[in-house]
N, C-alpha and C positions, 0 to 999 in steps of 0.2 A: 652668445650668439649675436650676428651683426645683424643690419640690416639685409645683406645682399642675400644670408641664409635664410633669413626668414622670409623673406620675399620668396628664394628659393623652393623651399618648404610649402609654402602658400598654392603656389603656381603646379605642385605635383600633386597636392591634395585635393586641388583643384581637377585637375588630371583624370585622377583614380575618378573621383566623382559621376565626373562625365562620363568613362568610360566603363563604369559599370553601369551606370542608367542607359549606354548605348547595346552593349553588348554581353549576353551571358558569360560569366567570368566566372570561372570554376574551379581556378588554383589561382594561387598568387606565381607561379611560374609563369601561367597565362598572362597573369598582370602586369606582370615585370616583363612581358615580351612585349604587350601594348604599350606599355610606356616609354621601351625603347626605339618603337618605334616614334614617336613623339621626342626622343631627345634626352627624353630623362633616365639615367641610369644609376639605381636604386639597390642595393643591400638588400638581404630577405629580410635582415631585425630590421631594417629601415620603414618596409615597406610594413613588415608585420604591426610594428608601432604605429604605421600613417594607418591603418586601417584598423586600429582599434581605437587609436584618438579620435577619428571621423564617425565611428559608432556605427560600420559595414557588419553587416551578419552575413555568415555561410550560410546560407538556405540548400537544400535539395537544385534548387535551378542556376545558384549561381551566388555570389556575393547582392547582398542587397541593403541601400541606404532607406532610413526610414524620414520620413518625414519631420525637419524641425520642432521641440527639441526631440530629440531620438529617444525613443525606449531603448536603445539597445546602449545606451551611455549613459551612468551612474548619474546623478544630481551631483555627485563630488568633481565627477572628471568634466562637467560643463562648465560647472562654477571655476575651475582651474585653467580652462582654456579660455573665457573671457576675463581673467584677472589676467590670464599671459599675454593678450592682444590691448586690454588696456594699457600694463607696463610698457608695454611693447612701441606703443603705436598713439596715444592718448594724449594731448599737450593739456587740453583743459576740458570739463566739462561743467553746463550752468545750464541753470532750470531756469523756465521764460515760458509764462504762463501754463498749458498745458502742455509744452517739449520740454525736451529736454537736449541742448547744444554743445555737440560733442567736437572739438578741433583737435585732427590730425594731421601729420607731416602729407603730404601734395601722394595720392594714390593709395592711401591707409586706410577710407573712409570706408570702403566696402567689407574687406576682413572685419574691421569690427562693429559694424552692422550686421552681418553674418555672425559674431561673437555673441553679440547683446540677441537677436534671432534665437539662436543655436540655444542659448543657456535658460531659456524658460523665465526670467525674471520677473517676479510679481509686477507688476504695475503695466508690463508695457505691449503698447497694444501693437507697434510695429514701430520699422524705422525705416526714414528713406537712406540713401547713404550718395554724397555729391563725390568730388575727388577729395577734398580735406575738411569734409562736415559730413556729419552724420546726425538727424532728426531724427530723436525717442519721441516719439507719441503717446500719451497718457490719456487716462479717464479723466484728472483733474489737477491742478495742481499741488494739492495735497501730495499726489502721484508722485507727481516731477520731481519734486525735492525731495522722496525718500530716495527715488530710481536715480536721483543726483548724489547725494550721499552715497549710495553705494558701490557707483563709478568709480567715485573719487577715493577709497579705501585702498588700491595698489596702489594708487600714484600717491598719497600720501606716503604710505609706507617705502618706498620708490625712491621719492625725495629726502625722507630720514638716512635710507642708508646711504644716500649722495653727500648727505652731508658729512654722517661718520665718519667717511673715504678721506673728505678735503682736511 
């Protein structure tokens, strides 16, 4: 997947989001006609997959998004989706007293702020997210360099397979 997809991808889920906190949404045929009007023209597996990766539940009134990290998303499929946004999006990350200092390519910062949000991760108490830095927040520094350590475990493994390739 490139950059432009994932950007892509980001920008529709972003989308749906919105538009079921605006509007009762009661089928994904519904959803797929709000989106089109918005520009984006989406597959039903597409859209069925955007809406279970984002952790929407069919309620009686409508599709509904829960509250960061979502009960309606497994502890496996968060941990999954902020190890995708790290690989993804992450150049380096370094603990510095109680933060934690996350550098991403120029517009990356907010997805994975919302990543490290979304996934429930022991230590952190929030992040801010600029355009290519994102601030983890900890209780302590103790904190910081486990919630570092654990950033940094795709992109290790990231880099081994970069290197297998050359």
């Amino acid at each position: 997947m490139n950059i432009n997809s994932i950007s892509l991808v980001r920008r529709r889920r972003a989308a749906i989001l919105e538009l079921v906190r605006e509007h009762a949404v009661h089928s994904q045929e519904a959803l797929q006609q709000l989106l089109r009007r918005r520009g984006f023209t989406v597959a039903q597996p597409t859209l069925s997959r955007d809406l279970k990766d984002l952790g929407l539940a069919r309620t009686p009134t409508g599709y509904a998004a829960s509250a960061p990290p979502s009960s309606f998303v497994p502890g496996a499929r968060r941990e999954a989706a902020l190890d995708r946004a790290l690989a993804h999006s992450v150049l380096a990350a370094q603990a510095a007293g109680t933060l934690v200092v996350v550098k991403t390519p120029p517009g990356e910062a907010h997805p994975v702020a919302r990543a490290v949000d979304e996934s429930g991760l022991p230590g952190v108490v929030g992040t801010i997210a600029g355009d290519d830095t994102v601030f983890i927040a900890t209780p302590s520094p103790a904190a910081a360099l486990k919630v570092e350590r654990r950033l940094r475990v795709p992109l290790s493994a990231i880099r081994q397979t970069r290197r297998a390739r050359a």
